[in-house]
LOVEXLO-416109 format. One line per 5 residues: number of its first residue (from 1); their letters; for each residue z, x negated, y negated of C-alpha. Coordinates in nm, 2 decimals, always signed. Each point is the difference from the previous one (the first is absolute). Example, Ala and Ser with C-alpha at 12.3 -4.5 7.8 and 13.67 -1.06 7.14 Angstrom:
1) as) +0.78/-1.23/+0.45 ~ -0.07/-0.14/-0.34
//
This chain:
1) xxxxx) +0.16/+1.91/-0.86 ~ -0.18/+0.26/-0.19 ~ +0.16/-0.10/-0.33 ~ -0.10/-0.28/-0.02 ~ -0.11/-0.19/-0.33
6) xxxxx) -0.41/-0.07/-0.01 ~ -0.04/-0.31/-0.06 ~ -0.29/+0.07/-0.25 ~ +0.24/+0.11/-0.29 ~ +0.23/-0.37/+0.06
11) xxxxx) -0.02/-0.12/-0.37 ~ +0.28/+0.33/-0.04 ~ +0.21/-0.20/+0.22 ~ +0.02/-0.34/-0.22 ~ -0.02/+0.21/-0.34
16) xxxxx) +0.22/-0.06/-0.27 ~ +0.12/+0.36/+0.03 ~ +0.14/-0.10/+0.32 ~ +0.17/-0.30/-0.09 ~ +0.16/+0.20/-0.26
21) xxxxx) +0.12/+0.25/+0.23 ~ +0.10/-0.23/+0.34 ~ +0.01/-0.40/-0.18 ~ +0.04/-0.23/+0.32 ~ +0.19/-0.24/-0.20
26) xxxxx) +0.26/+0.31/-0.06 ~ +0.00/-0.02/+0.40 ~ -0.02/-0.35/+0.09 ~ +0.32/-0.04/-0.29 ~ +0.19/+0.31/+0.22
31) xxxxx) -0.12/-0.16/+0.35 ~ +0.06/-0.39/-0.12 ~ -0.22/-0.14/+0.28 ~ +0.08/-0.34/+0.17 ~ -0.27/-0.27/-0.07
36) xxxxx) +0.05/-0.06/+0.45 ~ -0.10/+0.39/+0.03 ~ -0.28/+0.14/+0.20 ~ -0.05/+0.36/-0.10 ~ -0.25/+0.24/+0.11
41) xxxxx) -0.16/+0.26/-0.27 ~ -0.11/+0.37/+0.24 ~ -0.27/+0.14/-0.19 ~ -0.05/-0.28/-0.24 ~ -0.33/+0.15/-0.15
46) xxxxx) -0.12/-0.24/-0.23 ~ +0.29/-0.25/+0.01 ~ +0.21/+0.19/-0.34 ~ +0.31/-0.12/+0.14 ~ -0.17/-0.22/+0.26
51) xxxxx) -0.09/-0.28/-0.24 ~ +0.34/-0.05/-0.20 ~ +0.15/+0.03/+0.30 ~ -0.17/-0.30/+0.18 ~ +0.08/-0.18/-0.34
56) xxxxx) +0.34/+0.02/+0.06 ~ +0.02/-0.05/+0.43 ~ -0.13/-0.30/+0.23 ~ -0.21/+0.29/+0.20 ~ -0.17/+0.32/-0.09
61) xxxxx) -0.11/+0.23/+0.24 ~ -0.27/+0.25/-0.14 ~ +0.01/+0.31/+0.23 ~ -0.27/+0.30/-0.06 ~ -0.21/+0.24/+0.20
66) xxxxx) -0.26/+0.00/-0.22 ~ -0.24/-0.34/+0.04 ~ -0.11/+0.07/-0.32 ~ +0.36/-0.04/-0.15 ~ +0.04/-0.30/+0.16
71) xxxxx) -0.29/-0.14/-0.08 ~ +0.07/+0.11/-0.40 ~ +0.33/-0.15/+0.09 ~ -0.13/-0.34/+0.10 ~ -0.24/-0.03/-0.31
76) xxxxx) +0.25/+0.08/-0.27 ~ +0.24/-0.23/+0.19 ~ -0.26/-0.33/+0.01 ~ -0.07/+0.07/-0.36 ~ +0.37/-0.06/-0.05
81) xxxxx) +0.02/-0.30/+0.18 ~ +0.21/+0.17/+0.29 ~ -0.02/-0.19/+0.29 ~ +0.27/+0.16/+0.20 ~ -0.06/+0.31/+0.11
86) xxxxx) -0.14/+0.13/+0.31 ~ -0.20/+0.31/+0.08 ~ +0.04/+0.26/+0.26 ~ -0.13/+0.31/+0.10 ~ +0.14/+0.23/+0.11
91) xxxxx) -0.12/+0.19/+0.30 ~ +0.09/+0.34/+0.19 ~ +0.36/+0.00/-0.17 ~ +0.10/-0.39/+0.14 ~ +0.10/-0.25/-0.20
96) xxxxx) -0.21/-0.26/+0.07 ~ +0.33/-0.27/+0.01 ~ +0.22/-0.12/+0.26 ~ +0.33/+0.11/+0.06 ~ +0.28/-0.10/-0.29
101) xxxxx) -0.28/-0.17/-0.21 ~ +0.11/+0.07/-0.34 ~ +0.28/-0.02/-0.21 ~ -0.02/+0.29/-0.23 ~ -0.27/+0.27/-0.01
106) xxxxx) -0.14/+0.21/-0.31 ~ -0.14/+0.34/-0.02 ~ -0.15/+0.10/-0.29 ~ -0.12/+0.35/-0.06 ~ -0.11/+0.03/+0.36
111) xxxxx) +0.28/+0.15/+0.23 ~ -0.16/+0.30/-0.12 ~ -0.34/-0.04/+0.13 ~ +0.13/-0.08/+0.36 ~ -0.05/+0.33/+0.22
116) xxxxx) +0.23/-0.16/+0.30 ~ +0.33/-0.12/-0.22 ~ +0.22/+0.01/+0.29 ~ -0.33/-0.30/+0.19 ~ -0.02/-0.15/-0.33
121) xxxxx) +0.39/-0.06/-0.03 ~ -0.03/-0.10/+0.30 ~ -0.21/-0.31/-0.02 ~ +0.19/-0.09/-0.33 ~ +0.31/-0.08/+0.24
126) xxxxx) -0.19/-0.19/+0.24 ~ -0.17/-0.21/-0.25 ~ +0.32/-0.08/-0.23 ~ +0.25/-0.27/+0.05 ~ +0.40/+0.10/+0.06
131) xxxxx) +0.15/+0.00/-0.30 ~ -0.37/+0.08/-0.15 ~ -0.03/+0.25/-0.34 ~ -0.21/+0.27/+0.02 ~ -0.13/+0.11/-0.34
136) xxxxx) -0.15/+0.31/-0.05 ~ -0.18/+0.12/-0.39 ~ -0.13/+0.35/-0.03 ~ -0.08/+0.25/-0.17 ~ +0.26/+0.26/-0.13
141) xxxxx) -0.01/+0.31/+0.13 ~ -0.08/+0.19/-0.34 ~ -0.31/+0.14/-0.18 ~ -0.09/-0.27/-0.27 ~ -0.40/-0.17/-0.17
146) xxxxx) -0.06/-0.23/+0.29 ~ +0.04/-0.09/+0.37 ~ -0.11/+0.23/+0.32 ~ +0.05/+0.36/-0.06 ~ +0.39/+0.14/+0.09
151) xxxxx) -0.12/+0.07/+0.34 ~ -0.09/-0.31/+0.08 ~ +0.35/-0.11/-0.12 ~ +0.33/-0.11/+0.22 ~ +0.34/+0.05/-0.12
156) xxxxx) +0.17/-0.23/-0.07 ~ +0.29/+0.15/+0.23 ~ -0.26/+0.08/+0.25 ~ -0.10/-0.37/+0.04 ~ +0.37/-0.08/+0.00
161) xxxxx) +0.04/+0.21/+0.32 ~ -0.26/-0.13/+0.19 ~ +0.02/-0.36/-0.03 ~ +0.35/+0.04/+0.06 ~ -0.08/+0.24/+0.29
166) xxxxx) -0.23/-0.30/+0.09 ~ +0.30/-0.29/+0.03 ~ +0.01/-0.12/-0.35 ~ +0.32/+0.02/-0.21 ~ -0.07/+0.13/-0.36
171) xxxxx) +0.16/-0.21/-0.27 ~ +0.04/+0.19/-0.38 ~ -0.33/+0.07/-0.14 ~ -0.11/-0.24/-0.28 ~ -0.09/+0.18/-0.30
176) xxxxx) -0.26/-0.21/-0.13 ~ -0.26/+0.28/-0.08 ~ -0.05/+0.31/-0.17 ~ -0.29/+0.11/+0.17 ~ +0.07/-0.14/+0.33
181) xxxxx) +0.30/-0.04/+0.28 ~ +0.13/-0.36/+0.12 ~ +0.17/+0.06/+0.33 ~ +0.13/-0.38/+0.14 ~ +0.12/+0.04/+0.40
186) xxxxx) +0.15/-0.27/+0.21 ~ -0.09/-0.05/+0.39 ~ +0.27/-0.14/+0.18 ~ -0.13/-0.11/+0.36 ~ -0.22/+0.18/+0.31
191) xxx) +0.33/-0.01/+0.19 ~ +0.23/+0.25/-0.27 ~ -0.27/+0.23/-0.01
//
């Protein structure tokens, strides 16, 4: 994962320019979580959609290779009061979760980053429930005054084919962003796959 974010520059990732560009209450209004919910957040970095997320769900899960994220994550989350959210990390490419342990799953500005997709993908089926959502939020594949440079991008057709390619079904994208994609998949069962 050589592109990943450093964790040194993670006020950018809770800065107002970013909640102007991707608001999570935009997402959480598209997504309408259930209050019975467990969902998992891959790559959660500091917790920007982590922690109105766990506001909404009776378990968070906090998912990040970087312990320093998750540690970020966990400090900005007790100053919140958040006392439902648990944090993983993520090593060599495994989820650290059992098998159909979450009902839906985010991705925000990561699928990117991951240099083994078709691994990554992968896990995300063996971690989701049948009849899980997949969400994925990234950044367009156009020149524009912020994210990770173009070649560091995914299109947004790209990430269609492979998550599809992985046994997800893509649903129609959300358009909830200018600067960013909102791809929503649905995961039947192991067995259809």
């Amino acid at each position: 994962m050589d592109k990943v974010f450093p964790h040194g520059n993670w006020e950018r990732l809770v800065s107002l320019d970013r909640y102007t560009r991707t608001s999570p209450e935009i997402f959480l209004n598209s997504a309408a979580p259930d209050p019975a919910d467990i969902w998992a957040d891959i790559g959660c970095g500091p917790g920007f959609f982590t922690l109105p997320l766990a506001a909404k769900v009776a378990r968070m899960l906090a998912v990040d290779i970087s312990r320093e994220m998750l540690d970020i994550c966990r400090q900005r989350a007790e100053e919140a009061g958040a006392n439902n959210i648990e944090y993983l990390s993520v090593i060599d490419a495994r989820l650290p979760m059992d098998d159909n342990a979450v009902d839906h799953l985010l991705l925000a500005n990561v699928l990117h980053e991951f240099d083994d997709r078709e691994k990554t993908i992968s896990e995300l089926k063996r971690v989701l429930r049948p009849g899980g959502m997949l969400y994925i939020i990234d950044w367009k594949y156009e020149e524009m005054d912020a994210g990770p440079p173009l070649a560091h991008r995914l299109a947004e057709e790209q990430a269609v084919k492979e998550v599809t390619a992985g046994g997800f079904q893509a649903r129609p994208a959300l358009p909830l962003y200018t600067s960013h994609y909102t791809l929503p998949f649905t995961f039947a069962s192991q067995k259809q796959i």
